[in-house]
C-alpha positions in Angstrom: 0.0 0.0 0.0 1.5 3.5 -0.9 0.2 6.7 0.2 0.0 9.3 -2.4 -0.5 13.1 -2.3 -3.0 14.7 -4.7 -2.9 18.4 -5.8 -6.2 19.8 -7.1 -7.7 16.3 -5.8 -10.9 18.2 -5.4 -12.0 19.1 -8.9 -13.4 16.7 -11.8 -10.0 14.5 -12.3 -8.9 14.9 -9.0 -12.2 13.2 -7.8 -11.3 10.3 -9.9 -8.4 9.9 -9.2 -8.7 9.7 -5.3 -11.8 7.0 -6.0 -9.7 4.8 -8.6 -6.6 5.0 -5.8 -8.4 3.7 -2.7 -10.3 1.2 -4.6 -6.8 0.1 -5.4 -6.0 0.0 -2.0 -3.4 3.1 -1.7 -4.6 5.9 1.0 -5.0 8.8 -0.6 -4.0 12.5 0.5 -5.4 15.9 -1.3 -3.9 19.2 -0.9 -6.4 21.7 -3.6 -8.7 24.8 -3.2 -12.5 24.6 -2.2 -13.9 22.2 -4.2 -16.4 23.4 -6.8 -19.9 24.2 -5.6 -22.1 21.3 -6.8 -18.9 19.5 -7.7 -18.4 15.2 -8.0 -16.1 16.0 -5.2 -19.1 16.7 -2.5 -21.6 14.6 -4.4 -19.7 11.6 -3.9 -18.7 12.2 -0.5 -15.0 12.0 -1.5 -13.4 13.8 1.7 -14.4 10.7 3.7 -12.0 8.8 1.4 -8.8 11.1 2.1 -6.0 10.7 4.9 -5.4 14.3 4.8 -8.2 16.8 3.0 -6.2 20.3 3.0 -7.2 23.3 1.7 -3.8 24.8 0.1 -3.1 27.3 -2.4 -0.2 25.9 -4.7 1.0 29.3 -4.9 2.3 30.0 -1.0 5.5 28.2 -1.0 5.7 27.6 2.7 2.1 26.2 3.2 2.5 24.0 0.1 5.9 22.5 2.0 4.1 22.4 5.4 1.4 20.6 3.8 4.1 17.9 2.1 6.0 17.3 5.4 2.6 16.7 7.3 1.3 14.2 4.7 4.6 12.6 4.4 3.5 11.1 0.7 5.6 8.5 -0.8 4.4 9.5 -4.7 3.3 13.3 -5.6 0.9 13.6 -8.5 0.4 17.4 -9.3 -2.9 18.1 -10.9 -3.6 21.6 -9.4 -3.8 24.1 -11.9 -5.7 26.7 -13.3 -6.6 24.7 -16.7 -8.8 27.0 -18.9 -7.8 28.6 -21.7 -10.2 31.3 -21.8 -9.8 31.8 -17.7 -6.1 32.4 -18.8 -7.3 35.5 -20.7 -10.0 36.5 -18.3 -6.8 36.3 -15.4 -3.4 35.5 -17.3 -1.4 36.8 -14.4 -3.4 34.4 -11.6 -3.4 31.5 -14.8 1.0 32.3 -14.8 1.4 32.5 -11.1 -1.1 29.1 -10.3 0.8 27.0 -13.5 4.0 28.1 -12.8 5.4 29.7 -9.3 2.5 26.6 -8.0 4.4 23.7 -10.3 7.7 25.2 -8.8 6.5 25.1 -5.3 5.3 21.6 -5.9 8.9 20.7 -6.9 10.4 21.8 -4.1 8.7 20.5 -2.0 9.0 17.3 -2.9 12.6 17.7 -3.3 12.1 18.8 0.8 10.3 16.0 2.0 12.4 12.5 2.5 9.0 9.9 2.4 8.7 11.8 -1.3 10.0 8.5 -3.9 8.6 9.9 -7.2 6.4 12.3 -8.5 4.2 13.2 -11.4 3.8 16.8 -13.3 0.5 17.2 -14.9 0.6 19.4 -18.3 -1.2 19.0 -20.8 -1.5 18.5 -24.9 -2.0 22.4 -25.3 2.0 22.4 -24.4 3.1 22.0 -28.2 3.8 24.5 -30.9 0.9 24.8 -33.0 2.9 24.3 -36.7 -0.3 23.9 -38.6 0.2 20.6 -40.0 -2.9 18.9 -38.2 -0.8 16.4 -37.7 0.1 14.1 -34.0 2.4 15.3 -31.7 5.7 13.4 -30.0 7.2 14.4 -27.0 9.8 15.4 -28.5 8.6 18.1 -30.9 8.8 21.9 -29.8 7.0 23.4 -26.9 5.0 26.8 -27.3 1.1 28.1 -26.4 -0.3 31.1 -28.1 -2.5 32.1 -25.3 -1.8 32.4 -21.3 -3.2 28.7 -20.6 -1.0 27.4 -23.0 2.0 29.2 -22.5 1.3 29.0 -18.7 1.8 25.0 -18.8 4.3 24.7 -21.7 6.5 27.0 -19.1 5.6 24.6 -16.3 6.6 21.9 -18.2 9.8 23.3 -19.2 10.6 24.5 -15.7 10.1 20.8 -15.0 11.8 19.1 -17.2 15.0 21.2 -16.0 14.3 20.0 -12.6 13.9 16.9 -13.1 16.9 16.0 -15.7 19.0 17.8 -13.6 18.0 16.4 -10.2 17.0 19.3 -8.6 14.1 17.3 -7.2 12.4 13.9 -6.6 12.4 11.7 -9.7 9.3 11.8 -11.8 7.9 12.5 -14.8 5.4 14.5 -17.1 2.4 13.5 -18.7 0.6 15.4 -21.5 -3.0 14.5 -21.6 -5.7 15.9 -24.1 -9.6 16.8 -23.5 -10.6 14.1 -20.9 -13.9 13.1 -20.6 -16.4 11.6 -17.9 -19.4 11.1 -15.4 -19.8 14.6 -13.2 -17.7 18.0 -14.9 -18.8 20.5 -13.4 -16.0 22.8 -15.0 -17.3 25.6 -16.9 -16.6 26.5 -20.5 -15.7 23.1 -21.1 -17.9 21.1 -23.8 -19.3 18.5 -21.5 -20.3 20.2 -18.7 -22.1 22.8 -21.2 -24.0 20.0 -22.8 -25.3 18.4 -19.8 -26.1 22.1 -18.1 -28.4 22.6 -21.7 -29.9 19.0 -21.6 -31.0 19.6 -17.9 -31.9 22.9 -18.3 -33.4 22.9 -21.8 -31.6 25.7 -22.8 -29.4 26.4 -26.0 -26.1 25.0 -26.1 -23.6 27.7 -27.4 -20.5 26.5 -29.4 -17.6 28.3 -30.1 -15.2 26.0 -32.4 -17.4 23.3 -34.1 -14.5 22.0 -36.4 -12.5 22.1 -33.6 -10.7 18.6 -33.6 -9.6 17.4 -29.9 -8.3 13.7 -28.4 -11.3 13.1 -26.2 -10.3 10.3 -23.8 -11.9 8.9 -20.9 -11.1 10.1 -17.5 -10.1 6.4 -16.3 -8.0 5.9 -19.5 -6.7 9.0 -18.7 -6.0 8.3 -14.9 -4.8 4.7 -15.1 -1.8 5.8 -17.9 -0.8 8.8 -15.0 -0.4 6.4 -12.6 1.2 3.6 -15.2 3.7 6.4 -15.8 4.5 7.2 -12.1 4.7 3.1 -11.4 6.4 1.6 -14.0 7.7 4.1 -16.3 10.2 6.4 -14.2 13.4 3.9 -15.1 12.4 4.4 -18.8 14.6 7.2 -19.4 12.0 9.2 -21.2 10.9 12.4 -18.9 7.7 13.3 -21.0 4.5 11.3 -21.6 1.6 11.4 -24.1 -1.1 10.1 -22.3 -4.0 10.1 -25.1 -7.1 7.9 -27.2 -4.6 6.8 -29.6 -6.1 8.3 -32.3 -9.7 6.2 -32.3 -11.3 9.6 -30.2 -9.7 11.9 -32.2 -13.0 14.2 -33.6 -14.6 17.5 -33.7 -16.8 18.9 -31.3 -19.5 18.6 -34.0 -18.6 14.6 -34.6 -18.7 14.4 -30.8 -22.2 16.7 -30.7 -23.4 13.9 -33.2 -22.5 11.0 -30.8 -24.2 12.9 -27.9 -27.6 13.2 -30.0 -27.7 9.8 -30.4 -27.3 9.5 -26.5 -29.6 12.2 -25.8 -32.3 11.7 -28.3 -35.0 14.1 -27.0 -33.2 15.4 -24.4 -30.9 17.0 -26.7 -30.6 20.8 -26.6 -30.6 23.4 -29.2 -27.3 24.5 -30.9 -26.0 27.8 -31.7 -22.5 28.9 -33.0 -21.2 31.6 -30.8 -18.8 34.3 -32.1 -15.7 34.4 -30.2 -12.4 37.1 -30.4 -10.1 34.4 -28.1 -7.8 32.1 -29.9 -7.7 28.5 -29.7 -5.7 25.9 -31.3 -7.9 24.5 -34.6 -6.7 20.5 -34.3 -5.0 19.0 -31.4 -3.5 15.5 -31.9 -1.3 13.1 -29.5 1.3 10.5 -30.5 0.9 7.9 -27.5 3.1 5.5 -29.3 5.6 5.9 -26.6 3.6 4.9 -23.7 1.9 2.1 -25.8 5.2 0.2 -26.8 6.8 0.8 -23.5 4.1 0.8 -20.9 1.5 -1.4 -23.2 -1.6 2.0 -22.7 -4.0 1.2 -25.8 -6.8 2.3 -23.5 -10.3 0.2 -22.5 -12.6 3.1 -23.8 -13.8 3.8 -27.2 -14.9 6.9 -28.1 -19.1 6.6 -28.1 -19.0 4.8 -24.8 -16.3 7.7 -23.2 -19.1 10.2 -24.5 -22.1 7.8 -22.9 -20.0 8.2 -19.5 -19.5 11.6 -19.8 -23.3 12.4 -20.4 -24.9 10.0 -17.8 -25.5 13.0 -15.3 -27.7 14.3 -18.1 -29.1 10.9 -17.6 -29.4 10.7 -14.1 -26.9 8.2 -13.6 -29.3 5.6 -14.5 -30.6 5.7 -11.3 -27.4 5.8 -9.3 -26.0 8.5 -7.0 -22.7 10.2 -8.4 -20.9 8.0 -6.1 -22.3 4.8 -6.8 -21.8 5.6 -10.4 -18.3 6.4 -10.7 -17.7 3.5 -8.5 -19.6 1.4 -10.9 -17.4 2.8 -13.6 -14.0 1.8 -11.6 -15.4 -1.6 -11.1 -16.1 -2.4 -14.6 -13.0 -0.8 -15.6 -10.4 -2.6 -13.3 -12.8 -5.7 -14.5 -11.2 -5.6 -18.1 -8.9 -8.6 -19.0 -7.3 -6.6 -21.5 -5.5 -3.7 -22.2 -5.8 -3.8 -26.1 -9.2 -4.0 -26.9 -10.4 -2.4 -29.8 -12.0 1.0 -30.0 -14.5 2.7 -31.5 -13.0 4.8 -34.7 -14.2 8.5 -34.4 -15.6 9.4 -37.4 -13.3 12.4 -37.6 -9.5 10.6 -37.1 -8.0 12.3 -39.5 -9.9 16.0 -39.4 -9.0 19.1 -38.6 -10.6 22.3 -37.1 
């Protein structure tokens, strides 16, 4: 049993992540900001789960290492973050000092505390130059962001990189993750969570980017290569991770709107195209070959039934409670024999926005 410290444990993928660690037997620590009102975090009764449930703001340094020596984790995973790109131009100095002084504090910290083995740095796919060639990112290709979000975490991830490869730190790794997907986000301006708000609501759904081509992967894909990285793939020799769908949930929000109608059926909403004057990138794509050959990660989710999950709060959980849901979810997931069954091909693998 290892005991592992969660940062932003209290929003959407923090609230999986501490379910899918205790049900795998590890206790579970959180160090994050309120949760979100309405949040899967208080739905599911979560803070019951947790060793320690702190309220810390990455950004003050000397809580952040206060909070790390009273844990006493043995693996970090930093998740805390602020993680919208139109937040970042709403607040790009708050979006700079959470992504970056709070991933530095985070790093020293661990470096501070002696239970800390390993740790795990949470970017993101927005990290990479945009070159305009639609086509799939590796690890190794340039790092960029042409708006605060992006920059924010491409700067976090270069910081840590340095740390890391020069052992300023604990070991550990980064993983770059796309647009993950699943049962109860909350998070606003995020595609999901304004689909389910218009389904219950029966209100118009307002789109900014339909072309907009994304890897949509499910939150427990998502969650079991993090923690596949941070196990098993810290003697690898390879510092950065793309975690992604591996190209079968590669589509555009209106591909994925077309998988939700069918899911929906009446309970779809109206759609409107909304004008925008922020940026964002046009196609997004992962290579995940790395962390298939060397970590075997094809994923258990295809792409209609990660969109299924992601609406069942629109469904009412089928009659579950959040809780009982997502730990439905875990069961059946953990369930699978194999880690290379086949997924479902987006209609849109080879689009772009």
């Amino acid at each position: 049993v290892a005991h592992y410290l969660v940062t932003g444990h209290t929003g959407f993928k923090g609230s999986w992540l501490s379910l899918l660690l205790k049900s795998r037997g590890h206790a579970v620590s959180g160090l994050a900001l309120d949760p979100p009102i309405g949040g899967l975090f208080d739905r599911a009764g979560i803070s019951s789960d947790m060793e320690h449930d702190l309220r810390v703001d990455v950004r003050d340094r000397e809580e952040v290492i206060r909070a790390f020596k009273r844990v006493k984790p043995d693996f970090v995973i930093h998740m805390a973050a602020q993680a919208l790109v139109r937040e970042g131009y709403r607040d790009p100095l708050g979006t700079y000092e959470t992504n970056v002084n709070g991933t530095l504090n985070i790093l020293q910290a661990s470096d501070q505390t002696d239970s800390v083995t390993s740790q795990l740095i949470v970017t993101t796919d927005k990290v990479y130059r945009e070159d305009g060639q639609n086509r799939s990112y590796v690890e190794s290709d340039p790092l960029g962001g042409n708006d605060p979000y992006s920059a924010s975490k491409a700067a976090a991830d270069i910081m840590a990189q340095e740390f890391l490869q020069n052992q300023r730190t604990k070991p550990g790794a980064i993983v770059r993750a796309g647009n993950v997907i699943g049962a109860g986000d909350t998070t606003r301006d995020r595609l999901v969570t304004d689909l389910v708000t218009a389904a219950t609501t029966k209100s118009t759904l307002k789109v900014r980017f339909p072309d907009a081509v994304r890897p949509w992967q499910h939150v427990l894909d998502c969650l079991d290569g993090y923690l596949a990285v941070i196990t098993k793939g810290l003697g690898l020799s390879h510092v950065a991770w793309n975690i992604g769908p591996n190209g079968a949930g590669l589509a555009s929000v209106s591909s994925f709107l077309d998988y939700a109608k069918k899911i929906l059926h009446d309970r779809f909403p109206l759609v409107e195209v909304e004008e925008t004057r922020w940026f964002e990138a046009g196609h997004l794509s992962l290579d995940t070959s790395l962390a298939l050959d060397k970590l075997g990660l094809a994923g258990r989710y295809g792409f209609e039934e990660a969109v299924k999950d992601s609406l069942s709060e629109a469904l009412d959980y089928g009659g579950l409670t959040a809780r009982e849901h997502v730990l439905a979810e875990i069961s059946r997931f953990e369930a699978t024999l194999s880690r290379t069954s086949p997924q479902v091909e987006s209609p849109d693998s080879a689009g772009s926005r």
